[in-house]
N, C-alpha and C positions, 0 to 999 in steps of 0.2 A: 498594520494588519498582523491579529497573530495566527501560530498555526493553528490548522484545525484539528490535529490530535497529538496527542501528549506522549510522553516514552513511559512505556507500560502497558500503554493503551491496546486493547486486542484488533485487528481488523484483519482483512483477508482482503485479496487482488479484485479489481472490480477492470475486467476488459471491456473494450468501447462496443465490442458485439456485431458492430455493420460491417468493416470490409476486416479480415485478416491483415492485418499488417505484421511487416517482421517482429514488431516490438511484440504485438498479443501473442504471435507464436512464440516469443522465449519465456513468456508470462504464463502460457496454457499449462505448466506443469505444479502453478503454485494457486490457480484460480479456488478450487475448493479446501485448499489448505487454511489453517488460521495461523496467524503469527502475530508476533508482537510488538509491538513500536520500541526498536532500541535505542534510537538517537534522529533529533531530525536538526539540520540546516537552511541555511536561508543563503539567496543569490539574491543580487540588484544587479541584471544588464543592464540598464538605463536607470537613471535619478527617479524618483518613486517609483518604480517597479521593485515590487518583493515577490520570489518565489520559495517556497518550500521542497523539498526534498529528505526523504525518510529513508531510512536504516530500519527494516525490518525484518526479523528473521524469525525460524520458521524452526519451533523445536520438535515438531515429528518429521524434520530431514535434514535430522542430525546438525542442527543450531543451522543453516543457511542463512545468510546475510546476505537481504538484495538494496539496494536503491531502485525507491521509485519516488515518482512524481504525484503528486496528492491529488490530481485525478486518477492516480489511478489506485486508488485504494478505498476503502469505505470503513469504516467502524463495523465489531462484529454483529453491536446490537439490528444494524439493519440487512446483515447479510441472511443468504438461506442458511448457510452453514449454520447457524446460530440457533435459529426456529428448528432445523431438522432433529436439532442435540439437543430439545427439550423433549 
């Protein structure tokens, strides 16, 4: 399996929206931001099992560099952020 977005690549925070959990509260400060794919990895807990995990960071606050989980991100072309700034 490979990953589904590349380093360069624009995307912005995509939270799950149904209950608050702690994770999307420390997420809520980057959800309309856009940042960039700086580096992503791969985990195998188990023999075929591959997970991805992204380095993205965020140049209007001041280069931030988060990890997240590739649910929880989306590409810019389909976020709002994206449509509002045309």
């Amino acid at each position: 399996m490979n990953p589904k977005y590349e380093k360069g690549q624009k995307v912005t925070v995509r939270l799950t929206g149904q209950t608050i959990s702690p994770r999307d509260s420390t997420l809520q400060q980057y959800a309309e931001k856009i940042g960039e794919v700086a580096n992503y990895y791969w985990i195998s807990p188990r023999a075929g099992e591959v997970f991805y995990i992204y380095a993205v960071r965020f140049p209007e606050l001041n280069n931030k560099e988060i990890v997240l989980h590739e649910d929880e991100i989306k590409s810019i072309i389909d976020s709002k952020a994206f449509r509002r700034s045309r």
